[in-house]
PyMOL CGO cylinders between C-alpha atoms (Angstrom):
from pymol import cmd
from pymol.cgo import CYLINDER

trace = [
    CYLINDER, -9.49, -0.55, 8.93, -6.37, 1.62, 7.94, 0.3, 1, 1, 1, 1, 1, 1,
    CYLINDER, -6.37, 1.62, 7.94, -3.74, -0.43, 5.58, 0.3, 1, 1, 1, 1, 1, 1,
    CYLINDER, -3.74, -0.43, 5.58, -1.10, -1.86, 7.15, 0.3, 1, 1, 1, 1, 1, 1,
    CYLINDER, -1.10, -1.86, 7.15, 1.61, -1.13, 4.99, 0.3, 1, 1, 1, 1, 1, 1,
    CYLINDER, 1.61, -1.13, 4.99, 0.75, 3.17, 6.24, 0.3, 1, 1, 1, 1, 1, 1,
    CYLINDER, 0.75, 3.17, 6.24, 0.85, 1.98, 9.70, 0.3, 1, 1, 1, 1, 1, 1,
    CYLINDER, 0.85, 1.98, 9.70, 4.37, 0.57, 9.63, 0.3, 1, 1, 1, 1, 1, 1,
    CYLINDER, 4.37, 0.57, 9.63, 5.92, 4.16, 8.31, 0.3, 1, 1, 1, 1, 1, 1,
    CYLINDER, 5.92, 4.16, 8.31, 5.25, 5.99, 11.25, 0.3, 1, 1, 1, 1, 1, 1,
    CYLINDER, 5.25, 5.99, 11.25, 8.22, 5.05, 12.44, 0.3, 1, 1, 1, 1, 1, 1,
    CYLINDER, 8.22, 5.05, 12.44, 10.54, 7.49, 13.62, 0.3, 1, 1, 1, 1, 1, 1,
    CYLINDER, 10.54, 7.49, 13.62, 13.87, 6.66, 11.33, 0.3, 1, 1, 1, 1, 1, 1,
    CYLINDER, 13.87, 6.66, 11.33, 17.43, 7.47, 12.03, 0.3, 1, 1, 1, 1, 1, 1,
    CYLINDER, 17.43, 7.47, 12.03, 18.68, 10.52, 10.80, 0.3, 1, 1, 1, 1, 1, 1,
    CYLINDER, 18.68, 10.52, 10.80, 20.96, 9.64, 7.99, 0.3, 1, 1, 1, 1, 1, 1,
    CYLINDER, 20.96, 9.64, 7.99, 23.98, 11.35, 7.87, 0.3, 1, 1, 1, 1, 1, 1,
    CYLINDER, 23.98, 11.35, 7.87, 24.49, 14.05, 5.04, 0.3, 1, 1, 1, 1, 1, 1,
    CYLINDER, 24.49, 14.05, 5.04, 24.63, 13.06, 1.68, 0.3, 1, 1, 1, 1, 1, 1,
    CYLINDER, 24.63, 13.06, 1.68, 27.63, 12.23, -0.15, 0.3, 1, 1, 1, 1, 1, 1,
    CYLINDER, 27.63, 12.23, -0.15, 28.52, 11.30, -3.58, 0.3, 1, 1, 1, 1, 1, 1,
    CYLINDER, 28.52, 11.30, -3.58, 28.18, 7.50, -4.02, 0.3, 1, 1, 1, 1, 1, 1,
    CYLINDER, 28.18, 7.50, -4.02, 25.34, 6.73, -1.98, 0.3, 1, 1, 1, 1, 1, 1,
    CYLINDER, 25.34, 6.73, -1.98, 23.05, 7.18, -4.60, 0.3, 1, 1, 1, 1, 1, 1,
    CYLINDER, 23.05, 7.18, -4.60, 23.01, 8.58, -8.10, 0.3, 1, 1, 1, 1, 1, 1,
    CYLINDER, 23.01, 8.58, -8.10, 20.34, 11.59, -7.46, 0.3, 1, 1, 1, 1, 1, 1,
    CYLINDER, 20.34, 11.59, -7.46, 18.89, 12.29, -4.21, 0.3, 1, 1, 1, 1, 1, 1,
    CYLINDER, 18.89, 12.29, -4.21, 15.56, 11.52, -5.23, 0.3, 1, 1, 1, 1, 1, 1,
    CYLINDER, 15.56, 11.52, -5.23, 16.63, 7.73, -5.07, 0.3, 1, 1, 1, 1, 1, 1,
    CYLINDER, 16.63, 7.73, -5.07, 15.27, 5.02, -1.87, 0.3, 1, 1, 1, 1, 1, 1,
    CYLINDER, 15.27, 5.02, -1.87, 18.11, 4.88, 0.12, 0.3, 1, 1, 1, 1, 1, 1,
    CYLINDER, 18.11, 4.88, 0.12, 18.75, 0.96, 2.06, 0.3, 1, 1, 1, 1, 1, 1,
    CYLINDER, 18.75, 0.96, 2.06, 16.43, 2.70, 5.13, 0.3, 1, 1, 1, 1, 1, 1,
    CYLINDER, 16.43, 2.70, 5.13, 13.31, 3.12, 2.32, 0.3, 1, 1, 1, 1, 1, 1,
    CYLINDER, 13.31, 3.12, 2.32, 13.31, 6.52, 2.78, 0.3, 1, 1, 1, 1, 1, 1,
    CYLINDER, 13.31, 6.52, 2.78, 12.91, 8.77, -0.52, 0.3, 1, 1, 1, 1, 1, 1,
    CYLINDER, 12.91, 8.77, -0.52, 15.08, 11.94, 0.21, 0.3, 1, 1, 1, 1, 1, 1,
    CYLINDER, 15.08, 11.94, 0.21, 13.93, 15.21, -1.63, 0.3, 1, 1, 1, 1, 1, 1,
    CYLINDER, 13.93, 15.21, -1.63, 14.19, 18.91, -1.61, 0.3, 1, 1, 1, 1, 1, 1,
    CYLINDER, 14.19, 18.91, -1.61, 11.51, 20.84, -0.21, 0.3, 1, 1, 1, 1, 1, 1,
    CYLINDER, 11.51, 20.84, -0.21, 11.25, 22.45, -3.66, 0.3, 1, 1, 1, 1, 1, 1,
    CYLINDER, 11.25, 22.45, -3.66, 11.14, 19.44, -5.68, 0.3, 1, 1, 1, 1, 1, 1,
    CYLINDER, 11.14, 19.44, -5.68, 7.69, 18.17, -3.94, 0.3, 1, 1, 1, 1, 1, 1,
    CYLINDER, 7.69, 18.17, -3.94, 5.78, 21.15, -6.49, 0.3, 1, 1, 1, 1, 1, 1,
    CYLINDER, 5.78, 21.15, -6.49, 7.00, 18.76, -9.29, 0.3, 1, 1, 1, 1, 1, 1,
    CYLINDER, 7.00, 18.76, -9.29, 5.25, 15.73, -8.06, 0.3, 1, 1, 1, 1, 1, 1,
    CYLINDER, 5.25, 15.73, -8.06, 1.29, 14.64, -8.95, 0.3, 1, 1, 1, 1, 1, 1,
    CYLINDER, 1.29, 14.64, -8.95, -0.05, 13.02, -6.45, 0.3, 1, 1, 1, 1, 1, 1,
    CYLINDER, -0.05, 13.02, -6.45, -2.99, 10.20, -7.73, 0.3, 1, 1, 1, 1, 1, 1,
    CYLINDER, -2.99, 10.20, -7.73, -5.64, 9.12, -5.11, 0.3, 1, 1, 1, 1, 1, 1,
    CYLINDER, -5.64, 9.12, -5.11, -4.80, 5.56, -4.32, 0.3, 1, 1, 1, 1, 1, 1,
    CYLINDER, -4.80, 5.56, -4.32, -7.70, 4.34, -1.82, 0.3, 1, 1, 1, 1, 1, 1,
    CYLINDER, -7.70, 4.34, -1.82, -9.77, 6.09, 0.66, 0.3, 1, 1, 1, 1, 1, 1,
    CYLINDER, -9.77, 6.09, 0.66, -11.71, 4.79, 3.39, 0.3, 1, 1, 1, 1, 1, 1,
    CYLINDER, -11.71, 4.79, 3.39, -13.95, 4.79, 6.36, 0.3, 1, 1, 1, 1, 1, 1,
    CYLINDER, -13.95, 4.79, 6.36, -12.50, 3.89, 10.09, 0.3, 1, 1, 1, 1, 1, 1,
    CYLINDER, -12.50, 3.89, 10.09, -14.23, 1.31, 11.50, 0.3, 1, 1, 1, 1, 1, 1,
    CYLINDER, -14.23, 1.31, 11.50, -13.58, 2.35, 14.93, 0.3, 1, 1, 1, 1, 1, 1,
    CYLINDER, -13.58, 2.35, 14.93, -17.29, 2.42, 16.26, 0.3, 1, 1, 1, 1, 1, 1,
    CYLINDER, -17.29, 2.42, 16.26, -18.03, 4.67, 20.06, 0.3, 1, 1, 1, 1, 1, 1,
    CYLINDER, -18.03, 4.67, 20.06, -20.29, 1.82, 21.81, 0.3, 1, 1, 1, 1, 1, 1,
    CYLINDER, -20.29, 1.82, 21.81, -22.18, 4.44, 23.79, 0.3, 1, 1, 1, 1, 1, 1,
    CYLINDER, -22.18, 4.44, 23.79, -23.19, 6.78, 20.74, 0.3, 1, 1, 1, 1, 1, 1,
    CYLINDER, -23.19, 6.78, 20.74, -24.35, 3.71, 18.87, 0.3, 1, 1, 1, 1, 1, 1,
    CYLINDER, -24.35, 3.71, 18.87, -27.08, 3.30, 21.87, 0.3, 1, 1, 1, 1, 1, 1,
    CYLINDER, -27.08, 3.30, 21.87, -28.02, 6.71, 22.33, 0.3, 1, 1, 1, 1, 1, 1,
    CYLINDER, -28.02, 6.71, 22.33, -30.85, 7.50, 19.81, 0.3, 1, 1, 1, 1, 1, 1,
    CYLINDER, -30.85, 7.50, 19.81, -30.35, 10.94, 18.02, 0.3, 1, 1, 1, 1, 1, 1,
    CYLINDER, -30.35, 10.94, 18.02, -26.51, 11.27, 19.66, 0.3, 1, 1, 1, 1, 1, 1,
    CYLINDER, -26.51, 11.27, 19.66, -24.54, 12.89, 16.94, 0.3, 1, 1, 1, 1, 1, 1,
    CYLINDER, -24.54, 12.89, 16.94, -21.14, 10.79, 15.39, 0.3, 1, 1, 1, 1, 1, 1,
    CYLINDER, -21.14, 10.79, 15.39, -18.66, 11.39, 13.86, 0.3, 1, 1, 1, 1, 1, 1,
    CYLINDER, -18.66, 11.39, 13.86, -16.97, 10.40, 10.79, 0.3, 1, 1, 1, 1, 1, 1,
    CYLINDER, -16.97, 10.40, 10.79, -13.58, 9.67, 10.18, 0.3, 1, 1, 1, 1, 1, 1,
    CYLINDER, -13.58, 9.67, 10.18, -11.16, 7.92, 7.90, 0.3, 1, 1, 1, 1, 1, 1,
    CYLINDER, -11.16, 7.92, 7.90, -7.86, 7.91, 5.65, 0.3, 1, 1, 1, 1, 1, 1,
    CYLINDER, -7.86, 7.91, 5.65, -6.70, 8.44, 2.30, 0.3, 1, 1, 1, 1, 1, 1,
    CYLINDER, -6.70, 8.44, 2.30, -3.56, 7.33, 0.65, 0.3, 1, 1, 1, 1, 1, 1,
    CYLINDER, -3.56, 7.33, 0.65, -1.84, 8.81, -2.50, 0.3, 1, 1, 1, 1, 1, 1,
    CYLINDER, -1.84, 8.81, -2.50, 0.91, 8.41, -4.91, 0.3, 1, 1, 1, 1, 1, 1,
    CYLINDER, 0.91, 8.41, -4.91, 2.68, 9.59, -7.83, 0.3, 1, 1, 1, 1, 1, 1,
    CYLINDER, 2.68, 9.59, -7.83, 2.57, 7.53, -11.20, 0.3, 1, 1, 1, 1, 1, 1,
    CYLINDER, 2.57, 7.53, -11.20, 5.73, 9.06, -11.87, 0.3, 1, 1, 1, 1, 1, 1,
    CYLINDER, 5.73, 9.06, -11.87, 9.37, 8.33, -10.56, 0.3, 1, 1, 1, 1, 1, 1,
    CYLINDER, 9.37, 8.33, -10.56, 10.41, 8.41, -7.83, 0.3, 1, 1, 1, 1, 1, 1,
    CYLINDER, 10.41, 8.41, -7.83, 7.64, 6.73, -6.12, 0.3, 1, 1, 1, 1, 1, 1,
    CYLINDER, 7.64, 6.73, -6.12, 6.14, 8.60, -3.84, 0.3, 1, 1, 1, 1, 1, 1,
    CYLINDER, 6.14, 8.60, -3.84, 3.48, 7.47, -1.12, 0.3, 1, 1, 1, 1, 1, 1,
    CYLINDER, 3.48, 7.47, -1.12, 1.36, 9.80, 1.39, 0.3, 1, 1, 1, 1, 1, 1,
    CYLINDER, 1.36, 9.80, 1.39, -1.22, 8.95, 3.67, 0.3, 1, 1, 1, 1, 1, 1,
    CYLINDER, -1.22, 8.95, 3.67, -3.16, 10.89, 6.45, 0.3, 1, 1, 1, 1, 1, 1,
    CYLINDER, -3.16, 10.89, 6.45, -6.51, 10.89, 8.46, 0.3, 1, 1, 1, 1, 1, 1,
    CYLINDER, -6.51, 10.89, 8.46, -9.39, 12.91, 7.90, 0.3, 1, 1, 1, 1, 1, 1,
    CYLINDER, -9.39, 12.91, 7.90, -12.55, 13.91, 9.13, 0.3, 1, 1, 1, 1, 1, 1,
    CYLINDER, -12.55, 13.91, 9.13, -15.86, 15.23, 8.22, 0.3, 1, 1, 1, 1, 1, 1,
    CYLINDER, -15.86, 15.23, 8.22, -16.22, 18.55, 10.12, 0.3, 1, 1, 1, 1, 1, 1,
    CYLINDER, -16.22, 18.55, 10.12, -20.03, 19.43, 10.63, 0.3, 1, 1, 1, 1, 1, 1,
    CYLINDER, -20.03, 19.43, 10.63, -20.03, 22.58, 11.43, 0.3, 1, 1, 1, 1, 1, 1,
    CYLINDER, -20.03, 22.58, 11.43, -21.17, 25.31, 9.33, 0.3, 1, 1, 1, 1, 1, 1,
    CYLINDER, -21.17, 25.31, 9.33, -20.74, 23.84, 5.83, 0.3, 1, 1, 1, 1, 1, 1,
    CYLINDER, -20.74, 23.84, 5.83, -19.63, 20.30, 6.02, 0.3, 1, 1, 1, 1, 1, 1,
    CYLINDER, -19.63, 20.30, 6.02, -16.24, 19.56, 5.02, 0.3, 1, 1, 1, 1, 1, 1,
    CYLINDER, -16.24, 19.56, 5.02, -13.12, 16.75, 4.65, 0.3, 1, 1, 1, 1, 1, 1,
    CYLINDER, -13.12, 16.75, 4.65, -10.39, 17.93, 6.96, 0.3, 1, 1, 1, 1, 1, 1,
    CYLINDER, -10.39, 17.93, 6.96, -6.71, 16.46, 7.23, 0.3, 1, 1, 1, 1, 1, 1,
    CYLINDER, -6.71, 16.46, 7.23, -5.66, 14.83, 10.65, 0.3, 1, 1, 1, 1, 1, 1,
    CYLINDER, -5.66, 14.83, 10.65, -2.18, 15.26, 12.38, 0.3, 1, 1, 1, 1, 1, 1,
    CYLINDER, -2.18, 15.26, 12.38, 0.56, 14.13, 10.13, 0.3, 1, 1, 1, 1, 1, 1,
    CYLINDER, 0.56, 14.13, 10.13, 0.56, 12.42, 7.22, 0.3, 1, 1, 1, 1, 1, 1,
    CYLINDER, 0.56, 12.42, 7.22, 2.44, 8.39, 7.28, 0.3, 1, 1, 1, 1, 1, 1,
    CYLINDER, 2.44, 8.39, 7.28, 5.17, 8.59, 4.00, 0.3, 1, 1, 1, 1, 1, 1,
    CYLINDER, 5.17, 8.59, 4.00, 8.18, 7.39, 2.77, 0.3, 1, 1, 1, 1, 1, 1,
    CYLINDER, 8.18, 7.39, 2.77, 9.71, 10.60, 2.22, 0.3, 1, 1, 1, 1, 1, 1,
    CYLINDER, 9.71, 10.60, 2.22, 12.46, 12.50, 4.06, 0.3, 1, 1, 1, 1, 1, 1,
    CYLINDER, 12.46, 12.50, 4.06, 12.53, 16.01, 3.31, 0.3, 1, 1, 1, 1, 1, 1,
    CYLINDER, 12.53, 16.01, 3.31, 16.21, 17.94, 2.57, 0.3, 1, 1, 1, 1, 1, 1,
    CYLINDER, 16.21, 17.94, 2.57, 16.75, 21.01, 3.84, 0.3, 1, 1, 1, 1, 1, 1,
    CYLINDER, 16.75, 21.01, 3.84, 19.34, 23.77, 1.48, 0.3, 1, 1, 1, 1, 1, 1,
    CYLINDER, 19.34, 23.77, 1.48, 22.48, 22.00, 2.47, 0.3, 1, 1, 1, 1, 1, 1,
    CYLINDER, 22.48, 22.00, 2.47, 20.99, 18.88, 1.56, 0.3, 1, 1, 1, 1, 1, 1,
    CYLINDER, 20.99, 18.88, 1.56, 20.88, 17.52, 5.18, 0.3, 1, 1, 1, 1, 1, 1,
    CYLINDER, 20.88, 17.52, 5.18, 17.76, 15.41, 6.56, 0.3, 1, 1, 1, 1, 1, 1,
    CYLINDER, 17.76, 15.41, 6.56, 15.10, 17.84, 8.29, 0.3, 1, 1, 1, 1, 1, 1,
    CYLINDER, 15.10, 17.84, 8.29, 14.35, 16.34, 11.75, 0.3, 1, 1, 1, 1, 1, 1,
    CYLINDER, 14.35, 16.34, 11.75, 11.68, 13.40, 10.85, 0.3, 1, 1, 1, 1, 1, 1,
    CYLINDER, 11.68, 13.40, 10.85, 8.66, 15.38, 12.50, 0.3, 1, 1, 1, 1, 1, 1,
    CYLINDER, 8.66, 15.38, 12.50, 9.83, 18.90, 11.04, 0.3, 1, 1, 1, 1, 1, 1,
    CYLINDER, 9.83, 18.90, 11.04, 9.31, 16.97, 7.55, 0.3, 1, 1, 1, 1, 1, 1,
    CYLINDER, 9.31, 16.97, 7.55, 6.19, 15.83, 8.14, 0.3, 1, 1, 1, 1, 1, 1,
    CYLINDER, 6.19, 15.83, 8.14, 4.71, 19.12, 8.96, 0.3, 1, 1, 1, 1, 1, 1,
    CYLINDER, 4.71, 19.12, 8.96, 5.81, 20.46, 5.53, 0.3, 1, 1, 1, 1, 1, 1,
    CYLINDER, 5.81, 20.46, 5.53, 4.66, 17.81, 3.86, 0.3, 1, 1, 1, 1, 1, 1,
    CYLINDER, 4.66, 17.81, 3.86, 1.26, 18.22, 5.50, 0.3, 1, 1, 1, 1, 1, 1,
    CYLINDER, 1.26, 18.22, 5.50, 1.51, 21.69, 4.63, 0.3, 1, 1, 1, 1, 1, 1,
    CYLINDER, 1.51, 21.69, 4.63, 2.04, 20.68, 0.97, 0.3, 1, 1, 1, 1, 1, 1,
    CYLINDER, 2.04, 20.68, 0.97, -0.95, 18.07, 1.28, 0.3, 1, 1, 1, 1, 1, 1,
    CYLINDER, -0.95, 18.07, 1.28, -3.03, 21.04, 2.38, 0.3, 1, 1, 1, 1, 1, 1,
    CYLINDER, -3.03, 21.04, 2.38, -2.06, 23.23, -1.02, 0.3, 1, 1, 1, 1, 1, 1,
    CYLINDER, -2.06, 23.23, -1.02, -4.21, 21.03, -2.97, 0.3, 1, 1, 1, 1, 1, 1,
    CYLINDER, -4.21, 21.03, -2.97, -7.64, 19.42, -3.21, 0.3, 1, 1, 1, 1, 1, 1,
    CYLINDER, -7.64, 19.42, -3.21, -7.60, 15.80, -2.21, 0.3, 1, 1, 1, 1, 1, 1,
    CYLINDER, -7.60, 15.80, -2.21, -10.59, 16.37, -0.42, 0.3, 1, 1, 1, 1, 1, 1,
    CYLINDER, -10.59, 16.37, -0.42, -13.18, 16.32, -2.81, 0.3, 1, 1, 1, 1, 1, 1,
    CYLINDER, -13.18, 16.32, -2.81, -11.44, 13.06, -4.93, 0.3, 1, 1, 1, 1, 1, 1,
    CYLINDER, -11.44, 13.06, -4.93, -11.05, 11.40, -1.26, 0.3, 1, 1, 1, 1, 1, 1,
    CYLINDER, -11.05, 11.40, -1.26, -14.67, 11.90, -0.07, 0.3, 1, 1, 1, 1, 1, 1,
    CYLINDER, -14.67, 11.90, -0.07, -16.48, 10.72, -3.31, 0.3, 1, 1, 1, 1, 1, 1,
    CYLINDER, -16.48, 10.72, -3.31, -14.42, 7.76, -3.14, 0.3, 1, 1, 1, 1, 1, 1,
    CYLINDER, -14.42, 7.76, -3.14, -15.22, 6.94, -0.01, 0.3, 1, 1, 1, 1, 1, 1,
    CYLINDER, -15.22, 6.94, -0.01, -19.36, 7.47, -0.75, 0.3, 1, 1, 1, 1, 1, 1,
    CYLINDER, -19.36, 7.47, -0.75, -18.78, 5.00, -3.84, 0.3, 1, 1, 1, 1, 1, 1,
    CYLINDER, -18.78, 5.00, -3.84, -17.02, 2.45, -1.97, 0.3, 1, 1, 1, 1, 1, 1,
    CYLINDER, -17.02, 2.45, -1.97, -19.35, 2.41, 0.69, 0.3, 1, 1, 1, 1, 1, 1,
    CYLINDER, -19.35, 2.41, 0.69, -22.90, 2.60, -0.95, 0.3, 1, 1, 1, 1, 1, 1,
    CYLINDER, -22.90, 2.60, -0.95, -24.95, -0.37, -1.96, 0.3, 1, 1, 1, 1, 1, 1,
]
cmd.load_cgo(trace, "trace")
């Protein structure tokens, strides 16, 4: 079962109108909507630190009574930074069985971040989360993700 505090930022949010001096004293500072605004650029100064990983427990009926049917499996990850401002990123992922298995990411990644564009305005909520799931692709959570979920689930 997926955490319920990810599920509640997929929200779409308001776009918040352009920052101005007095709403907060850097822009990488939760705003009263949650939201952590940053620069694209700033995300390459952030370590991310696996939080929890874990299996969906979605179950297909019909595969579980065919004998020999292949399944699938499928879960999420969530990650952080220790450092401030606190940053939180979650996505889906699969194991991919073809060829040489593999931990893929799926769709978009559930955040409290709200990416800036150059002029400091708000990138369009879903524009965001495709960079950000671009950045989540530059590095390997994969391997950290997947052996946490084998040790969480073996007896």
């Amino acid at each position: 079962m997926k955490p319920l505090y990810t599920r509640k930022l997929q929200r779409t949010p308001r776009e918040s109108k352009r920052h101005t001096p007095g709403q907060a004293n850097d822009m990488n500072t939760l705003l009263s909507d949650g939201l952590l605004r940053l620069h694209r650029q700033d995300l390459r100064n952030f370590t991310l630190t696996h939080l929890v990983s874990g299996l969906d427990d979605e179950a297909c009926n019909e595969c579980e009574q065919r004998c020999g049917a292949s399944t699938s499996l499928s879960g999420y990850t969530e990650w952080i930074c220790a450092q401030e401002p606190r940053l939180s990123l979650g996505w889906d992922w699969q194991l991919e069985t073809s060829m040489t298995p593999r931990v893929v990411r799926l769709g978009l990644p559930r955040t409290n971040i709200l990416l800036l564009d150059g002029e400091r305005d708000p990138l369009p909520w879903n524009e965001s989360l495709h960079v950000l799931a671009t950045f989540i692709d530059t590095f390997d959570w994969n391997t950290p993700a997947f052996r946490a979920v084998c040790q969480r689930y073996s007896f």
